[in-house]
MMTF fields as JSON, N, C-alpha, C and O atoms, coordinates in Angstrom:
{
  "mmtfVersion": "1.0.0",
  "mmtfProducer": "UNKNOWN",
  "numBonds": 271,
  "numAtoms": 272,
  "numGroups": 68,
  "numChains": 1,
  "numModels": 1,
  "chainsPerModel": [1],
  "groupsPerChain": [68],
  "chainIdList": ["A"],
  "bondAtomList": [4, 2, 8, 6, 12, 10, 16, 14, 20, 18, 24, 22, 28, 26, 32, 30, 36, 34, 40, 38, 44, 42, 48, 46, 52, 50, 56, 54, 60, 58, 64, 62, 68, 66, 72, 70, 76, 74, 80, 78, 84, 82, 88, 86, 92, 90, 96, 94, 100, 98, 104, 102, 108, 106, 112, 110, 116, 114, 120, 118, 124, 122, 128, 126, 132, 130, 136, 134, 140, 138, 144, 142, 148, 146, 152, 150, 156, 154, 160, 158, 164, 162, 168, 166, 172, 170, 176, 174, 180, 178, 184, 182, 188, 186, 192, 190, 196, 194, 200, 198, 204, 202, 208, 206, 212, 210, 216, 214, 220, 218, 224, 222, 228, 226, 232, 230, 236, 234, 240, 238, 244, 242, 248, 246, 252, 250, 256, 254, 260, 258, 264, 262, 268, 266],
  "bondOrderList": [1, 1, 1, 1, 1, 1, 1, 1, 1, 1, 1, 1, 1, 1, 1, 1, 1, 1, 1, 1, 1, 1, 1, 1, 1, 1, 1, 1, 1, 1, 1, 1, 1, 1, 1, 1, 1, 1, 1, 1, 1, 1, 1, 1, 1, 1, 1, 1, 1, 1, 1, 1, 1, 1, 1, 1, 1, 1, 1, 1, 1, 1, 1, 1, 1, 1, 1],
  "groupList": [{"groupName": "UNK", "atomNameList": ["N", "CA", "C", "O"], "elementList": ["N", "C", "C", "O"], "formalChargeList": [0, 0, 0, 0], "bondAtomList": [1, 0, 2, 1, 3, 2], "bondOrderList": [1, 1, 2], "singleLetterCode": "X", "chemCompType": "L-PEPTIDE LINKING"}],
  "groupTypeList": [0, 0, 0, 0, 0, 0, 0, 0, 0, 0, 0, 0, 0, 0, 0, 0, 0, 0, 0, 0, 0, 0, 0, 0, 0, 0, 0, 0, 0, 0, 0, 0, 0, 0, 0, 0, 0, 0, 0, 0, 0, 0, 0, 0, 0, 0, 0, 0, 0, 0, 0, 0, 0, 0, 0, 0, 0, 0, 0, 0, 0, 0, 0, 0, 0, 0, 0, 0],
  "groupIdList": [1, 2, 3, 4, 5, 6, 7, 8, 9, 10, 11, 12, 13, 14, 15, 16, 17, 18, 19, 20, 21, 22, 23, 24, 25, 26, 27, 28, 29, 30, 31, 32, 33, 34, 35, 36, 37, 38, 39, 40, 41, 42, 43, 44, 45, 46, 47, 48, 49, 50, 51, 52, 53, 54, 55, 56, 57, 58, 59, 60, 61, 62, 63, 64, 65, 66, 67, 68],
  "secStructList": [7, 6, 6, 6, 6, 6, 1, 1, 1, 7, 2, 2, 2, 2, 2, 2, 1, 7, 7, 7, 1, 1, 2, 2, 2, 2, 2, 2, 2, 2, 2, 2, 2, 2, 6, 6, 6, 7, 7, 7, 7, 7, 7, 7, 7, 7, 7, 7, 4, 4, 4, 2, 2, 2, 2, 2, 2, 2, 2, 2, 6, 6, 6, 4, 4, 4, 4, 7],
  "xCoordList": [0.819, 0.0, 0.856, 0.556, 1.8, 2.751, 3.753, 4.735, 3.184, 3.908, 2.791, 3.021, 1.568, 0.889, 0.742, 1.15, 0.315, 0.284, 1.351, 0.956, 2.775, 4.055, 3.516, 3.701, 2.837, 2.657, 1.624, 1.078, 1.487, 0.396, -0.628, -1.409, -0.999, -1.886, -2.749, -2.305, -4.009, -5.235, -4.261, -3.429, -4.66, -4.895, -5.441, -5.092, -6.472, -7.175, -5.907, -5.227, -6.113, -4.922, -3.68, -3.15, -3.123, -1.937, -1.96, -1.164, -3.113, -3.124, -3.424, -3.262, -4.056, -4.26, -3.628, -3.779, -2.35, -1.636, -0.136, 1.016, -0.353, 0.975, 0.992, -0.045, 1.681, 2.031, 2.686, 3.889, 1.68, 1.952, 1.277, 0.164, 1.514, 1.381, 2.205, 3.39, 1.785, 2.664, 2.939, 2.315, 4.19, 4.529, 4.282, 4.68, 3.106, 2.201, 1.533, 1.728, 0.795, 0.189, 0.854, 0.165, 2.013, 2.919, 3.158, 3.055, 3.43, 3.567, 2.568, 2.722, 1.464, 0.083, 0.05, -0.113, 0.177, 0.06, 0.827, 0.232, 2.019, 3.143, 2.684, 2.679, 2.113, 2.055, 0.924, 1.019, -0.569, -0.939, -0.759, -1.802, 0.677, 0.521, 1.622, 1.691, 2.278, 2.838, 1.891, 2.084, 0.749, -0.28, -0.954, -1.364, -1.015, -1.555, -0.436, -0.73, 1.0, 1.624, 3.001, 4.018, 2.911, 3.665, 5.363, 5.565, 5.952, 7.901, 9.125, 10.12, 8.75, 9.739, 8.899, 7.723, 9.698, 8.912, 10.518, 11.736, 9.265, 10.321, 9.882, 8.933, 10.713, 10.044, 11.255, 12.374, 10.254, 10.899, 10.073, 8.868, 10.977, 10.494, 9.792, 9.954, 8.825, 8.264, 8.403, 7.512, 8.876, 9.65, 10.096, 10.578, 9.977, 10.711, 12.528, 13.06, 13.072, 14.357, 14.76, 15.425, 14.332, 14.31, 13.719, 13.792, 13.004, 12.757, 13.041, 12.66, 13.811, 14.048, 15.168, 15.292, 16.077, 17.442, 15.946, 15.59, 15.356, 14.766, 13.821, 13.911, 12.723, 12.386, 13.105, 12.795, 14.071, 15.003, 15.35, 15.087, 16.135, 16.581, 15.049, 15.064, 14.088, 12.494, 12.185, 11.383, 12.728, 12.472, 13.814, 13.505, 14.616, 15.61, 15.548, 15.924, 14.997, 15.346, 13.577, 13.272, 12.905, 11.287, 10.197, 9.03, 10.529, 10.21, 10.612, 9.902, 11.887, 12.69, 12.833, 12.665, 13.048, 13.451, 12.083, 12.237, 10.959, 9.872, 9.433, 8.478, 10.3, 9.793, 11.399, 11.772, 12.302, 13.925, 13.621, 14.435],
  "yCoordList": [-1.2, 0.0, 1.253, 2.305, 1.052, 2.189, 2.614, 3.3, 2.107, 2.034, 2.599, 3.1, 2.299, 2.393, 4.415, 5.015, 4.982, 6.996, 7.06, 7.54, 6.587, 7.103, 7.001, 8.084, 6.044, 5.501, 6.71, 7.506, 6.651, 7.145, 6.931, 7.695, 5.459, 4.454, 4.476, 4.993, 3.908, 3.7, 2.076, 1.461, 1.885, 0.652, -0.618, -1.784, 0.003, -0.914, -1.646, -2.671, -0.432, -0.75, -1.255, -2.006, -1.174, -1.439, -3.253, -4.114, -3.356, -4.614, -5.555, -6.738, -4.999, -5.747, -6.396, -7.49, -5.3, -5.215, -5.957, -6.069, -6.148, -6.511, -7.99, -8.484, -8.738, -10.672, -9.967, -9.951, -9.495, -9.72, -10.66, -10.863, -11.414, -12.071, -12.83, -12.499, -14.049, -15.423, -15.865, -15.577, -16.904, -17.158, -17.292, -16.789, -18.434, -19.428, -18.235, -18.279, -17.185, -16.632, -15.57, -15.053, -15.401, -14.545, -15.63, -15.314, -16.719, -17.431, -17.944, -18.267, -18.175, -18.423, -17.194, -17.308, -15.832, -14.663, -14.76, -14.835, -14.759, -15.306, -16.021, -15.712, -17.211, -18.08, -17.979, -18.406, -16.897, -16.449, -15.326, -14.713, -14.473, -13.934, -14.809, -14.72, -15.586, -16.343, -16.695, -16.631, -17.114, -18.051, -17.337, -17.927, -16.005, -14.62, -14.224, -13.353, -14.698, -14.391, -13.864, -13.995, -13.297, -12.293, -13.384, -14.531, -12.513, -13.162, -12.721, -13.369, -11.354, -10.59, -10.142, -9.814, -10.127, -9.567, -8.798, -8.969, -7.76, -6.828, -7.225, -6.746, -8.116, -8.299, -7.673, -8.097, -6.183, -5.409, -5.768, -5.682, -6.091, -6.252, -4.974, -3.997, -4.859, -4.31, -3.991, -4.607, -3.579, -3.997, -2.738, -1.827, -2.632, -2.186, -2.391, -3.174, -1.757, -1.888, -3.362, -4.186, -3.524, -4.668, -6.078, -7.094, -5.835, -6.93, -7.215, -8.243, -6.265, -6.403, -6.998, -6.937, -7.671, -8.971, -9.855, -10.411, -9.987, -11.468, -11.602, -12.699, -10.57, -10.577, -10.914, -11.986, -10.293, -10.523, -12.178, -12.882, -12.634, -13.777, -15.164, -16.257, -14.523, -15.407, -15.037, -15.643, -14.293, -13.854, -15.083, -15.88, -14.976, -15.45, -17.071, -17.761, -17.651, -19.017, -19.81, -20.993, -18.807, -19.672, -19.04, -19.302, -18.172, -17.517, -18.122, -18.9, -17.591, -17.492, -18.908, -19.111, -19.805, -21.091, -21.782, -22.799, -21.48, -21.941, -21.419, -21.8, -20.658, -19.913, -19.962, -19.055, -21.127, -20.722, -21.855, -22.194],
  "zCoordList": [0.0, 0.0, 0.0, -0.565, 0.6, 0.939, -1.057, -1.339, -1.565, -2.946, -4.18, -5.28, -3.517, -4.741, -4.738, -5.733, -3.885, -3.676, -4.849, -5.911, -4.754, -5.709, -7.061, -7.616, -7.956, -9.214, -9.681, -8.917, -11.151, -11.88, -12.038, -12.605, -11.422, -11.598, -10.321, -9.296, -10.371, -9.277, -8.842, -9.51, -7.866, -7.428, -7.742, -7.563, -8.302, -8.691, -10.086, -10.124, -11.089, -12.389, -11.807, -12.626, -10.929, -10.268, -9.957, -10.331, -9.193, -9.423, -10.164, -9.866, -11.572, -12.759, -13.303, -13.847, -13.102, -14.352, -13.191, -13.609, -12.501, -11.154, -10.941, -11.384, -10.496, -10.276, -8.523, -8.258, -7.621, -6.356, -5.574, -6.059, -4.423, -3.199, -2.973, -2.925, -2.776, -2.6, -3.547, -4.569, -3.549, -4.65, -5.438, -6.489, -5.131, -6.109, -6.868, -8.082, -6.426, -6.723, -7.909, -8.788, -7.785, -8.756, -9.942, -11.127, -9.58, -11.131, -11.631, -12.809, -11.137, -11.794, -12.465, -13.68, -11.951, -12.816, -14.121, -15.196, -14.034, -15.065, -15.699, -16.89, -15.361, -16.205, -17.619, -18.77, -16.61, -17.892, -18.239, -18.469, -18.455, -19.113, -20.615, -21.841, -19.522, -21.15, -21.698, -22.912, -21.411, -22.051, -23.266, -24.265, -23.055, -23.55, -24.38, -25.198, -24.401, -25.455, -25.072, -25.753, -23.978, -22.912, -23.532, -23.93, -23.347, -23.322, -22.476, -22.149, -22.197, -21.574, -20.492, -20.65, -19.054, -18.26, -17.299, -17.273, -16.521, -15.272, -13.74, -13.12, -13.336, -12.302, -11.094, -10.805, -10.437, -9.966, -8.196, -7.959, -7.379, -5.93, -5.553, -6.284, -4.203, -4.42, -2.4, -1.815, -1.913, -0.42, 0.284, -0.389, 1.497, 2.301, 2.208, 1.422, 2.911, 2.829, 3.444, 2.817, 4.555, 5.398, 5.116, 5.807, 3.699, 2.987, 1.83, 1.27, 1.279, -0.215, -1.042, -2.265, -0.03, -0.393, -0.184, -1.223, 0.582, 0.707, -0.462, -1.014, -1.11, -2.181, -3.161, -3.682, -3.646, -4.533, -4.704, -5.679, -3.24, -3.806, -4.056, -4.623, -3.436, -3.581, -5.19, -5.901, -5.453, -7.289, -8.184, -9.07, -7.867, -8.112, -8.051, -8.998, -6.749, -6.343, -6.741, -6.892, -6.79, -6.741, -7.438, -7.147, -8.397, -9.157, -10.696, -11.333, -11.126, -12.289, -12.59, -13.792, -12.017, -12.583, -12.98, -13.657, -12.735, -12.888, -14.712, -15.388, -14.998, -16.507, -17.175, -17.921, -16.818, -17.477, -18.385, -19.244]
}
């Protein structure tokens, strides 16, 4: 919540268009947007300071290999 005030975007659009929660829930997103055609993606953490190595390497270790 603390992220979405900064953007150009409503919330609502923010989460449309976003692959946030739990894991599962970020690559089910992923998964359709490959399904939809999608190839390249930015997957930018989305964190406090105090959480954002641990995002990172959860992008890295349980994320990324699921679409390599």
């Amino acid at each position: 919540r603390r992220f979405l005030g900064r953007g150009p975007m409503d919330a609502d659009a923010f989460r449309e268009r976003s692959a946030i929660g739990a894991v599962e829930d970020v690559r089910e997103r992923l998964h359709a947007y490959v399904e939809a055609g999608c190839e390249k993606f930015i997957l930018f953490p989305v964190a406090g300071g105090g959480d954002l190595l641990a995002q990172v390497e959860t992008i890295g270790t349980r994320i990324i290999p699921e679409f390599s």
